[in-house]
C-alpha positions in Angstrom: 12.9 68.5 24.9 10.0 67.7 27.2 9.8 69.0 30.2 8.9 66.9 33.7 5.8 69.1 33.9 4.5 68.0 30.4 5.7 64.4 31.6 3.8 64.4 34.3 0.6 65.7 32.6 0.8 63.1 30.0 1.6 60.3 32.5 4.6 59.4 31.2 6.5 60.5 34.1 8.5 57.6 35.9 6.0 55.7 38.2 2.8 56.8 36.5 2.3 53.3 34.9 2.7 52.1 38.6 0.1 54.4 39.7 -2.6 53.6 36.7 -2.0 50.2 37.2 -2.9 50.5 41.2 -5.4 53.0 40.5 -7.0 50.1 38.1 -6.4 47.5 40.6 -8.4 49.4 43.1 -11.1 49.2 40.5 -10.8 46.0 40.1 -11.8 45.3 43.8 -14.4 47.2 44.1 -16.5 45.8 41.3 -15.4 42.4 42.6 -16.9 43.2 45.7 -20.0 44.7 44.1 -20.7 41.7 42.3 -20.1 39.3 45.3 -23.0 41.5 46.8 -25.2 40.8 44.0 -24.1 37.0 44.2 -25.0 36.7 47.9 -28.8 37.9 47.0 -28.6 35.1 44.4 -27.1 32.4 45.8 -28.4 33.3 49.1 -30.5 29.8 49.3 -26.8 28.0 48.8 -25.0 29.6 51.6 -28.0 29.3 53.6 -28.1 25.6 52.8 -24.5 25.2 53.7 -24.6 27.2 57.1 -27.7 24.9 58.0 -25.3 21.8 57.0 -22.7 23.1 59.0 -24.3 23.9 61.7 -26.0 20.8 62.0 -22.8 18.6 61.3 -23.9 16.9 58.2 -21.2 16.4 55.4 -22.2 17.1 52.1 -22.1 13.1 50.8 -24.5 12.5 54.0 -26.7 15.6 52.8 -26.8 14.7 49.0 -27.4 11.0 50.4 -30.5 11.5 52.5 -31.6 14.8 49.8 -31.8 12.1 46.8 -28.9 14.2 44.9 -25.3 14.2 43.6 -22.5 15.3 45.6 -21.6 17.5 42.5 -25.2 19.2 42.4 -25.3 19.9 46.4 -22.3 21.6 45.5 -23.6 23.7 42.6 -26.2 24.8 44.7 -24.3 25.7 47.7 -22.3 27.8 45.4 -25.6 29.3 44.2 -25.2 28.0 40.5 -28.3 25.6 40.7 -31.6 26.7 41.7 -33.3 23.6 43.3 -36.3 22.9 42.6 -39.4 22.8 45.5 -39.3 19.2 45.4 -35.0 19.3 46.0 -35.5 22.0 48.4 -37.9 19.7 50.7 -35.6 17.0 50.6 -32.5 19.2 51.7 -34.6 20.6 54.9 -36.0 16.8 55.5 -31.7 15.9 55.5 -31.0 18.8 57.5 -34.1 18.1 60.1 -35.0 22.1 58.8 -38.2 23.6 58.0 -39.0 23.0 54.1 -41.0 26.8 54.1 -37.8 28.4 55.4 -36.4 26.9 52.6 -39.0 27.4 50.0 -38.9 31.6 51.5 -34.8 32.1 51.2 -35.3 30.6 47.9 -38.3 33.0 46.9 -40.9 30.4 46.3 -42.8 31.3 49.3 -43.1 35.2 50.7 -42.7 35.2 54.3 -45.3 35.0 56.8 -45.2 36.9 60.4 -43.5 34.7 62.6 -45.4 33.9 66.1 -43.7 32.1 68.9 -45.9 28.8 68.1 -45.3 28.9 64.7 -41.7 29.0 65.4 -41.7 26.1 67.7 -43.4 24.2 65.4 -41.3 24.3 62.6 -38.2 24.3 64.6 -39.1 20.5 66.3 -37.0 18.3 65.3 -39.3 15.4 66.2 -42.2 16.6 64.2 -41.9 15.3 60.3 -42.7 18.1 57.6 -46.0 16.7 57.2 -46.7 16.8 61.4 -45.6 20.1 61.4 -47.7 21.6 58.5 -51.0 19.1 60.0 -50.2 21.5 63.3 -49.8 24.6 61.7 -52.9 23.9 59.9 -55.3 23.2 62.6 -53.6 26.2 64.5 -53.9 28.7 61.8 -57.7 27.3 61.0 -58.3 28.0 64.8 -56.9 31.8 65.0 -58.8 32.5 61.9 -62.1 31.1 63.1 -61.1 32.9 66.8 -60.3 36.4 64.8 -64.0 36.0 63.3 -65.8 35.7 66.1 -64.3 38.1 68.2 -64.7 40.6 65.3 -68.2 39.7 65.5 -68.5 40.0 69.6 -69.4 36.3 69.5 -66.6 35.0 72.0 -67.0 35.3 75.2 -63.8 33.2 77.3 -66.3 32.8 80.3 -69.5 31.4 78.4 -66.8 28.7 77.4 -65.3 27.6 80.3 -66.0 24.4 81.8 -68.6 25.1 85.4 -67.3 23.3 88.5 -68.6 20.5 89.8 -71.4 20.6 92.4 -69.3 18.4 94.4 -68.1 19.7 97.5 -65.0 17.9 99.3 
């Protein structure tokens, strides 16, 4: 006869089954929420697309209208299983009146550049088109460079610039 001791160490005892099947339950969540980790790094360009649709108001049929898609394939990539293409992804931030690069960096394309409070207004003007706003950003990144030259150099001087006042005297 078997004792409740050598039950117990076998697992046969009464309410072992219960407790392997918790046990793998338990499991069970944890690599589900493991790989919903590893899904938000993936599909982090969806959700980002869909908080940027919700936040702005936008249905998805409005979105996938104005983006040039399907409703089915806004969907897939919301869900994060399409990866849009740069062309898709410009289209999507023209819908959502977003900048294209924050697009193109949560989708990898692009590393991200320091942000600077000009930059930032920039791309965040929801007058400006794409092309207005990268024309700005141009001209303003082409004028910090050539400013970060020639004060390297000891060539700018603020003062020498400055406009003199008129000889004029009220």
């Amino acid at each position: 006869m078997t004792t409740n001791h050598q039950k117990r160490a076998a697992g046969t005892e009464d309410g072992a089954p219960e407790r392997v099947g918790q046990a793998v339950e338990q499991v069970g969540h944890v690599v589900e929420q493991a790989g919903q980790a590893v899904g938000q790094t993936i599909d982090d360009i969806g959700g980002y697309i869909r908080a940027q649709r919700e936040s702005a108001q936008v249905s998805m049929r409005q979105l996938a209208r104005t983006a040039g898609v399907s409703n089915p394939y806004l969907s897939q990539v919301e869900r994060g299983l399409r990866k849009p293409s740069a062309e898709i992804l410009q289209q999507i931030a023209k819908g959502l009146r977003i900048s294209a690069e924050a697009l193109y960096v949560k989708a990898g394309i692009l590393d991200e550049r320091p942000a600077s409070v000009v930059t930032d207004a920039v791309l965040a003007d929801p007058t400006l088109s794409e092309r207005q706003k990268r024309v700005l950003l141009d001209v303003y990144e082409s004028f910090r460079r050539e400013n970060g030259a020639e004060s390297s150099a000891g060539a700018t001087n603020i003062g020498t610039d400055a406009v003199a006042p008129s000889s004029t005297t009220p």
